[in-house]
N, C-alpha and C positions, 0 to 999 in steps of 0.2 A: 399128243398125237390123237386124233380123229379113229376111234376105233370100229365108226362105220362105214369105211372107205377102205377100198385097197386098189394096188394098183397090178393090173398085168404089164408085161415086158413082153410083146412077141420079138424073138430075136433067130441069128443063126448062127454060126460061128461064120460063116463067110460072108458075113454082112461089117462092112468097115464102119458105119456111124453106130451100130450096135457095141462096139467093143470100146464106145467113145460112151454111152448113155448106161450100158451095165454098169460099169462098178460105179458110176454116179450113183445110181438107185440102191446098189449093193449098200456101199457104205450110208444114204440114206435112213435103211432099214435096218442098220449094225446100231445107229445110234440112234433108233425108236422113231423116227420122225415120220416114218409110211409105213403101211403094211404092204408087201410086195411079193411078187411069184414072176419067174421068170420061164417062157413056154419056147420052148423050140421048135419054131416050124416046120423042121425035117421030121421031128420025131412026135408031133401032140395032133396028127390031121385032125381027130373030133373038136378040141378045142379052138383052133382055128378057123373049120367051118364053120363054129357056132358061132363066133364072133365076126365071121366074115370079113376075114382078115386077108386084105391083099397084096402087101406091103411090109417090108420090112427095116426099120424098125418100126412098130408102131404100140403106145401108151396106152390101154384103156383104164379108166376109171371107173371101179364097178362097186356096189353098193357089198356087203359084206353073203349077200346070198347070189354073186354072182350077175346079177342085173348092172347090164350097161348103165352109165351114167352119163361119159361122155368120150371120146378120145380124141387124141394129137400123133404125129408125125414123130415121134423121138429124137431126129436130127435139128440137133439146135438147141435143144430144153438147156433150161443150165439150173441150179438149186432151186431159185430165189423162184423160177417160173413152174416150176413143178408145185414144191408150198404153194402158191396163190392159188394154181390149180386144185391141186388136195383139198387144201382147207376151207376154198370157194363156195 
């Protein structure tokens, strides 16, 4: 695993593609393969504004101090497209 990368998850509970890309990324991160944190947009506003986040769900890829890298749209990722993302 890449231990200078991690990934955000903004999500909500009442978000239906989110509850399809969480536990992807969950169990990702059970078996080492990403660093990961999952932000709730009901309840993190700072963190979402910083990232200027409008959308949910959406991926960021941030550098291990927080700095954007890049992101994606969550609906739709599936393993294999996250890896090439991560480790890109």
């Amino acid at each position: 695993m890449s231990k200078q990368r991690g990934l955000l998850l903004f999500t909500a509970s009442w978000c239906q593609h989110c509850k399809v890309i969480t536990p992807l990324l969950e169990s990702m991160s059970s078996r080492g393969k990403i660093n990961f944190r999952k932000v709730n947009v009901d309840y993190d506003a700072s963190t979402v504004s910083r990232y200027n986040v409008k959308s949910v769900p959406t991926v960021i890829l941030t550098d291990l101090q927080g700095n954007e890298i890049s992101r994606k749209g969550g609906a739709g990722l599936g393993e294999n497209d996250i890896m090439a993302w991560y480790n890109g």
